[in-house]
C-alpha positions, 0 to 999 in steps of 0.5 A: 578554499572551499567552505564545505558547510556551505556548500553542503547548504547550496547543494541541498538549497539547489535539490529542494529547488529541483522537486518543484522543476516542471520536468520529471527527470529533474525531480527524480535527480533532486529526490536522489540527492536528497535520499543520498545525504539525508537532511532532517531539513528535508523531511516536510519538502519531501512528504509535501512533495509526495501528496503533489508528484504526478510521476509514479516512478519520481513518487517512488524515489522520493518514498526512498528518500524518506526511508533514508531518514531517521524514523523519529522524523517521518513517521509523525509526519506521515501519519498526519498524512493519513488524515488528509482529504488529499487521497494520493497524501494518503495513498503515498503515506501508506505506501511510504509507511510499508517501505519503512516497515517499523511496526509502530505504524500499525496502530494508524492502519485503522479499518477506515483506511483498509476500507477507504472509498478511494481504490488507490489509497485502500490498496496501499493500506492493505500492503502497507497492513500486511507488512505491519501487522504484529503476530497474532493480529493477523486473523483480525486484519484477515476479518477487515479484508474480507469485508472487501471480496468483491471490490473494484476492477480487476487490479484492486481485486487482485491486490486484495487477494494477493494481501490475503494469500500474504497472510496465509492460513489464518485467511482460510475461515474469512474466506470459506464465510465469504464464499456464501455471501449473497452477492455473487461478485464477493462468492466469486472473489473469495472463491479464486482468492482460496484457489489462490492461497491453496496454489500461489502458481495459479494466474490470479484470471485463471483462478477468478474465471474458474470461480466465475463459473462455479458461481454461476452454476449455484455453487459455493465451492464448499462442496466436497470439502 
């Protein structure tokens, strides 16, 4: 006869053992089952796990599998993961918070965190910002983000403009303020950001090299507004 209890324990015994395997394809078998039938004994492993997987796509399932569990469970867990000095700890609370999607994480999505030195893990504060922000924060949060037009290489630029544009019109006055910055890099970022905003079809390269030349021949784009 079989003893479902225990084989339910074996079976979770033998997931947990699976995200530690040496191969990738094991760990994103192990992550499934665990997302699969959720255990609150499972959480810690999971979040452990998170700041360690070198695997985007295992990373990403085992993000699945915490959203498969209650809230009251993860959620003081991941923001503790916040304060790590681990950045992919941090990087993947974030992005783990952004899935989630319950607005009780807003207030941990602090401006230290929008501006994290680290590109990875400041991209995943701005997604997991934008999706979190309550109505009538937006403007505030638009403010922190322009602080950082001009940023990084081509991918982190166009993170931040993409969480810009998701927050929509209430952009518009960072962005017309950033366009008279000094440095040319954050007039040029701001500019195609709006180029964006005011055409979501425009290729994010088309809107940056159109920007680029407008800069270069001294203007700000506040002409002719």
């Amino acid at each position: 006869m079989t003893v479902t209890g225990q084989d339910t324990d074996t079976d979770g015994v033998r997931a947990l053992q699976g995200l530690e395997d040496g191969r990738a394809s094991v760990r994103l078998r192990a992550a499934l089952a665990v997302g699969t039938t959720p255990d609150p004994r499972f959480v810690d492993k999971l979040i452990e796990r998170c700041a360690t997987e070198p695997e985007f796509f295992v990373r990403d399932m085992l993000t699945w599998a915490l959203t498969r569990h209650p809230v009251s469970m993860t959620l003081p867990r991941l923001f503790r993961e916040l304060g790590s000095g681990r950045t992919q700890a941090r990087s993947q609370a974030l992005h783990t918070l952004s899935k989630i999607g319950d607005r009780q994480a807003w207030p941990v999505i602090t401006r230290a965190l929008l501006t994290d030195t680290d590109d990875e893990v400041a991209r995943s504060a701005w997604r997991a910002a934008v999706v979190l922000v309550p109505e009538g924060e937006e403007p505030a949060l638009a403010a922190v983000l322009a602080t950082q037009l001009g940023r990084g290489e081509r991918e982190t630029q166009l993170s931040l403009s993409r969480a810009l544009v998701a927050l929509g019109a209430v952009t518009v006055p960072a962005l017309q303020a950033a366009t008279t910055a000094p440095d040319p890099q954050v007039r040029a970022h701001a500019l195609a950001t709006e180029r964006l905003l005011r055409d979501p079809d425009t290729g994010f390269e088309f809107a940056i090299e159109e920007a680029k030349r407008v800069v270069a021949l001294g203007g700000s784009g506040q002409e002719g507004r």
